[in-house]
N, C-alpha and C positions, 0 to 999 in steps of 0.2 A: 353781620355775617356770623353764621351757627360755628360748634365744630367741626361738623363736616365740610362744608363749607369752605374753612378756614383750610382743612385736611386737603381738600381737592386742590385749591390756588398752588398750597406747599409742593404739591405731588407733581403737578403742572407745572411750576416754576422749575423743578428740580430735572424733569425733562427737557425744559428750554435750554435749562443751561448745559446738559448733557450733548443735545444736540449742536451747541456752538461748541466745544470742546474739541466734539468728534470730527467734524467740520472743518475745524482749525488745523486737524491733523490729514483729516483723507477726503478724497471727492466725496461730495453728498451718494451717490450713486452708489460709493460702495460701505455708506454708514449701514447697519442691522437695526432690529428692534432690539435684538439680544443684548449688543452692545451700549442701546440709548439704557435698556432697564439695569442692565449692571453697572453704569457709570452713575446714574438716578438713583440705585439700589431699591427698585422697585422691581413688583412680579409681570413677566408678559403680559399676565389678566386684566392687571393695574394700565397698564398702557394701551391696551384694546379696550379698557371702561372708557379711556377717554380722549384715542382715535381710531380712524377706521385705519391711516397705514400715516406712514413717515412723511409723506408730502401732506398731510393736517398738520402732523407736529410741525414743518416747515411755516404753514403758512402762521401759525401761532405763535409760535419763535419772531417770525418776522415783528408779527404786531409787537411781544412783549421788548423787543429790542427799541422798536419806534415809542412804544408808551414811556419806557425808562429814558429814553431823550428827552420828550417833552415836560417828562417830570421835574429837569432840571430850567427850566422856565418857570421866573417868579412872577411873570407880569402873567396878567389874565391871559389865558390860554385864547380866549374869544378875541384879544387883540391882538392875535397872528394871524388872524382870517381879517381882515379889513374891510371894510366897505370901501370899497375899488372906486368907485365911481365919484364919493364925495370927501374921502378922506385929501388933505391936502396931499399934493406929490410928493414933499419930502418928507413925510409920514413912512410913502409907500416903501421906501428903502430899506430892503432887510438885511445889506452888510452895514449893519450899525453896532455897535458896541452893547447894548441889550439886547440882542440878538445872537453877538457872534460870543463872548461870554459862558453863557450856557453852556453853549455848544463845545468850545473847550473844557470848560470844568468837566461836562461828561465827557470827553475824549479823554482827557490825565486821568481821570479817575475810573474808568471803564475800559483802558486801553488794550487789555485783550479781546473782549467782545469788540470792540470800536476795528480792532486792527484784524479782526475774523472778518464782520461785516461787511469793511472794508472789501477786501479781499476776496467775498464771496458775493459780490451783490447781486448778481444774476440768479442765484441760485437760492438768496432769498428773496427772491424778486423786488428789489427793487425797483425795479425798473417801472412796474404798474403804481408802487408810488410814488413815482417822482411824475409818471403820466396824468395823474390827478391832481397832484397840486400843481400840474407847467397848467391845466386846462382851467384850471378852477382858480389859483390864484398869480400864477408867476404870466401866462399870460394874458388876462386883465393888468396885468400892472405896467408888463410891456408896453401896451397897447395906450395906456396912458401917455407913457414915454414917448410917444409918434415910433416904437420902433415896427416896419412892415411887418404883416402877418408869417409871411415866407421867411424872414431873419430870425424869428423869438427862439423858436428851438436853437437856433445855433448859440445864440445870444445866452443865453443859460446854461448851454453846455460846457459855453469856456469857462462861465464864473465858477459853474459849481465842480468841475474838471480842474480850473487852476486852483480854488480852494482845497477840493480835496487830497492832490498831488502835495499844496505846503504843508497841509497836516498829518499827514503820511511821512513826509520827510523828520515833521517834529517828534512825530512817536517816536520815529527810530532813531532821532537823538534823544530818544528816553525823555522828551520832553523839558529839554536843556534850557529852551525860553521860559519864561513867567507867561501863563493865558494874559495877561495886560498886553508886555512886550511881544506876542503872539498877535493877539488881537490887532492894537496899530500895526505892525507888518502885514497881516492881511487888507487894512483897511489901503493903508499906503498903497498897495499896489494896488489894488482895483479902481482908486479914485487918481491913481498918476500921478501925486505928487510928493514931493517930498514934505512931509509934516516934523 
């Protein structure tokens, strides 16, 4: 990567994070470009080099927020996509402790963004990425599981609905658990027993 380059990511990073800021305090709807370049400390011209309005920098923001998660995954990123079909079944399980791990350490250590995101997932759509990976990976794996076609979405919704309600609950005891002592409580409930 050149200087420029290097200058543009800077410039773009610094808008991502302007726009979670903003975000965390008012409806996207009444965030400005004014407001994203003076929090960024960049010039209007600067943020029209590199989008056309606020719903680009949304959709950008979105990605940069998903890529910083999976950054925190040490295993090969290729061994989160599975091969569905020949992997053994208890491979396919993704509330497993390399897995769920991660996903804490960025939640403690990201916990403003994490607790914006949260908070705003619609509006950074998540919703069309979770529709890609329920079609593409969560249900092939279902579907392993014998769970019917007509349950999977429901079937996903509670896991990732009651995971995400405990870890919401953790942030805002400021993360009073250890990600370990976090992680088995999430596993314990999902699997039903007591460990």
């Amino acid at each position: 990567m050149n200087k420029n380059e290097s200058k543009y990511f800077n410039t773009a990073r610094k808008m991502n994070e302007a726009l979670i800021n903003l975000i965390d305090k008012k409806d996207f709807e009444y965030v400005t470009v004014k407001e994203i370049c003076e929090m960024a400390g960049v010039n209007r011209s600067t943020f029209y080099l590199h989008y056309e309005n606020i719903s680009e920098l949304l959709e950008e923001t979105t990605r940069y927020i998903i890529d910083g998660f999976l950054a925190y995954f040490t295993h090969d990123k290729s061994r989160l996509v599975l091969n569905v079909e020949t992997t053994p079944i208890n491979d396919l399980q993704f509330i497993r402790p390399e897995y769920i791990m991660p996903y804490l350490s960025y939640v403690r250590e990201n916990r403003r963004v994490f607790k914006t995101a949260v908070k705003h997932l619609g509006t950074l759509d998540f919703d069309n990425v979770y529709e890609r990976m329920f079609s593409h990976v969560f249900s092939p794996i279902l579907e392993r599981f014998n769970i019917p076609a007509n349950e999977r979405e429901y079937t996903m919704k509670f896991y990732l609905t009651g995971i995400t309600a405990m870890v919401m609950d953790w942030l805002n005891n400021d993360c009073r658990e250890s990600d370990e002592d976090m992680c088995r409580i999430i596993i314990r409930c999902i699997d039903g027993r007591n460990r």
